[in-house]
N, C-alpha and C positions, 0 to 999 in steps of 0.2 A: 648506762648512766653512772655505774660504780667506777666504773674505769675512767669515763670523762670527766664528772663530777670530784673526783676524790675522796674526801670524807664524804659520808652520807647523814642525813639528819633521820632523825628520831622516827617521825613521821613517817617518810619512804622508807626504815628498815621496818615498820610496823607493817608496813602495805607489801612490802615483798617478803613477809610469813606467812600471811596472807595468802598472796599468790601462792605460793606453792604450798600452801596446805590445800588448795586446787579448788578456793574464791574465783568468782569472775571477777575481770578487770573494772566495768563498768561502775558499775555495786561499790567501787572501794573508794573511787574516785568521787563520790557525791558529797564529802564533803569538804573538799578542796574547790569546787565550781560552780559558778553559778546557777543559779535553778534551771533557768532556759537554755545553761547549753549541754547540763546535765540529762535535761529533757530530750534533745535532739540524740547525743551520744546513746542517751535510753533505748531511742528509737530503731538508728540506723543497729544495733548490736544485736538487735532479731531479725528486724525485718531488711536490711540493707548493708551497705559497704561500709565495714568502721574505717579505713584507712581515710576513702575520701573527706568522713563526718569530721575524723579527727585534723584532717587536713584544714576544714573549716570554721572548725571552733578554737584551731590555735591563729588563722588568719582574725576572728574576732574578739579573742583574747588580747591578743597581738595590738591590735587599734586601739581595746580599750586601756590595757596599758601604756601606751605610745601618746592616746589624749588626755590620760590623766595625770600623764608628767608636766605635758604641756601646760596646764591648766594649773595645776600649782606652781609652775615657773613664772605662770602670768598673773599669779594671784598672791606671790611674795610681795612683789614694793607697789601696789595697793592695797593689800591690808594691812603691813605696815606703818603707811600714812595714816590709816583706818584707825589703828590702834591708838597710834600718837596724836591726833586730832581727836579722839575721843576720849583720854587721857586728861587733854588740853582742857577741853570742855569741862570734862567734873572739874578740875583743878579751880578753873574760873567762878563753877558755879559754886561751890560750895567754899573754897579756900579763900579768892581774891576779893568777888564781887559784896560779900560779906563785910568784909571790913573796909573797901572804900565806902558800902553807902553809912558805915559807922563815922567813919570819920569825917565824909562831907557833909551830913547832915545826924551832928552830937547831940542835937535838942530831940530830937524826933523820936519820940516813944516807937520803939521796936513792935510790932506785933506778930503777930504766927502769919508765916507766910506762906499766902495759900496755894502760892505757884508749886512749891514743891511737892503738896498733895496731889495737887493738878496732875504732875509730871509721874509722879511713883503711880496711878492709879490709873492712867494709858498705859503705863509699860505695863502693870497688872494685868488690863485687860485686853493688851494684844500678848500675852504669851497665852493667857485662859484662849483666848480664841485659835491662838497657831495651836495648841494643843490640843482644843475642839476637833481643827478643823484637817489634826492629822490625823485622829480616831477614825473621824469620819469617813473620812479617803482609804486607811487600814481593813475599814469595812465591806469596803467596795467590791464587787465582783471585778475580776480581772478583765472582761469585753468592756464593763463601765468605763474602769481605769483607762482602755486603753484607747476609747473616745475621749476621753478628758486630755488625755497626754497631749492629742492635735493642737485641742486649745490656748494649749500656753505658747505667749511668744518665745520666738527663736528655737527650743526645746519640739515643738510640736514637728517640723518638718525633717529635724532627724530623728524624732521617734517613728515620723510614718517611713522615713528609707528606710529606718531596722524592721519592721513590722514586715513592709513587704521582702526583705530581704529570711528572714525569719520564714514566713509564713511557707515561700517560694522554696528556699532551700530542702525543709525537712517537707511538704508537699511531693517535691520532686524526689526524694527517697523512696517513700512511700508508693508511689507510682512506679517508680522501675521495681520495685519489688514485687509489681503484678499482684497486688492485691484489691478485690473490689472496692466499692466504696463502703457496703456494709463492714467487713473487714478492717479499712479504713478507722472507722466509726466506733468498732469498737478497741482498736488498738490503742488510739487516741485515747477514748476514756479508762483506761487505764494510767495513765498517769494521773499524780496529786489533783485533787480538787480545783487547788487554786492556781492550778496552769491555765493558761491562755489556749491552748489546743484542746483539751479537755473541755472547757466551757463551750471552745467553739464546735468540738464535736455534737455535746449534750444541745446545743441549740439547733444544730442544726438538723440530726433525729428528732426532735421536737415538731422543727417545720417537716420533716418527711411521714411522722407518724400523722400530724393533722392532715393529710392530703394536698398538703402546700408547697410547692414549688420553691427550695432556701435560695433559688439565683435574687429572686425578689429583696430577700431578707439581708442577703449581703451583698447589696448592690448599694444598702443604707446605712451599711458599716463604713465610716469613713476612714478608716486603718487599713479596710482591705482595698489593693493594688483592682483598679479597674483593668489592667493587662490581665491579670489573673483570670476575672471573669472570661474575658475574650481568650484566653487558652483551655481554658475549660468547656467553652461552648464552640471551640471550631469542630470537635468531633475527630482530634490525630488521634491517632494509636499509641497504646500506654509506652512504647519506647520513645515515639518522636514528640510527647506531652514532656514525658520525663528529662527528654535533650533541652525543652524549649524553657522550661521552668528551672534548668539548672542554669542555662546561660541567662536566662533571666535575675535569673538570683545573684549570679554573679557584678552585673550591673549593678544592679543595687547596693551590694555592697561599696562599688566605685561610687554613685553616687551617696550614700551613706559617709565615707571617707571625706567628702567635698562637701557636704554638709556639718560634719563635728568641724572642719576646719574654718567654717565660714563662722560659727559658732562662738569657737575659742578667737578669733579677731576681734569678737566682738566685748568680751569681757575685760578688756584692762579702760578701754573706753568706759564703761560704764560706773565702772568701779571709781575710777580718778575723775569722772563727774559729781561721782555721788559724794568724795574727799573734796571736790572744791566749795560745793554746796554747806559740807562740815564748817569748812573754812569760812567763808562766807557770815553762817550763825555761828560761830565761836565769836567772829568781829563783832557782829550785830547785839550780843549778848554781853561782849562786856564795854562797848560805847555807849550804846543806849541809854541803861542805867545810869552810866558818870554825867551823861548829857542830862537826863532827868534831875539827877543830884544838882550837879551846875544850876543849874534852871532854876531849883526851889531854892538853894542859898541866893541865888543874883536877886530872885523876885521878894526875896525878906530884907 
């Protein structure tokens, strides 16, 4: 990287001190990546192949850099309009519509108008509530969260391709690494609390300490891949489990890909609906009034 790179930045010469003061490599990296794929790389660096993990978390890196460019290329000249349309709007309300209903109607004792409290004290109480209601979601166990994430349109169905893609990939580690499911179980819980494998671990020791069968319990999980369950219960052998759940994951991924793109199609549509609808009440908001105004001078 010194040789291809050129100058090196501050950061990697930190991390290659680091290194050869004979740091692991994993460890150094956590705070440059995201929790989940920090978690995986966590994984495969004991129990499994880092080369393949790394091979997979730079193809998932890789996408979400790749849609997030996307996504703001699509999201430049609609909220541009966004901007200017809403611009447009104070301008009207506060600037224009002010002094034509002065001027159409000169006799008309002013009073406090109560639209504008109206309008300040909705914006009031939907930030209180978005800010309620991201505490709340903050609080949330990460299995909660990751049934809610289904729920929402369009977002929900490529959370479930990452999910099973996620689940399937670092699963299928674990299993070529020949380790029981006890083992399993507690490797998992070892990672941060507020990992999604770690809950799912802790729950699912939960159902095997009560004498309870977890195929039940996650059969109810709607994040988890119903293929899964049926790889899990055909009874292969932890090599041809390990083969089937990596090509499995693989797909996923594919589908995952064809899912953020069906996605991002859909966002400049939405956006320039929601800027004509702008438009639309900028019209309605300053005719209206000069119509009203009209109306009482013609009718005096």
């Amino acid at each position: 990287m010194r040789t291809v790179g050129g100058n090196f930045p501050d950061s990697l010469q930190g991390l290659e001190r680091e290194l050869l003061a004979g740091a692991e490599l994993v460890p150094l990296l956590a705070p440059y990546l995201q929790p989940n794929v920090y978690f995986q790389l966590q994984l495969t660096t004991t129990y499994g192949a880092l080369a393949p993990a790394l091979k997979d978390a730079a193809e998932l890196l890789r996408l979400m850099a790749t849609q997030r460019q996307k996504l703001r290329q699509l999201l430049a000249y609609p909220l541009g309009l966004f901007v200017s349309m809403a611009g447009l709007f104070v301008t009207l309300q506060v600037g224009i519509l002010p002094q034509l209903q002065q001027d159409l109607a000169p006799a008309t004792k002013v009073g406090v108008n109560w639209t504008h409290y109206l309008w300040f004290g909705g914006v009031a109480l939907a930030v209180g509530g978005l800010v309620a209601g991201w505490r709340w979601w903050a609080r949330q166990p990460s299995l909660q969260l990751a049934s809610l994430y289904l729920r929402v349109p369009y977002v929900g169905r490529i959370c479930q391709a990452y999910y099973a893609y996620y689940l399937t990939a670092n699963l299928s580690q674990l299993v070529q690494s020949g380790l029981s499911v006890k083992q399993m179980m507690g490797v998992l819980q070892q990672l941060p609390e507020r990992a999604l494998l770690h809950q799912l671990a802790r729950k699912l020791e939960q159902q095997l300490a009560a004498g309870q069968s977890p195929v039940g319990w996650l059969r109810g999980q709607q994040f988890i891949p119903r293929q899964l369950l049926v790889f899990l219960q055909k009874g292969s052998t932890n090599r041809q489990l390990a083969r089937e759940l990596s090509a499995f994951s693989t797909l996923q991924y594919r589908d995952l890909v064809r899912r953020t793109e069906r996605g991002l199609a859909l966002v400049q549509p939405i956006l320039l609906g929601v800027v004509a609808l702008l438009i639309v009440g900028a019209y309605l908001s300053l005719l209206l009034p000069m119509y009203q105004n009209l109306q009482g001078v013609y009718n005096d």
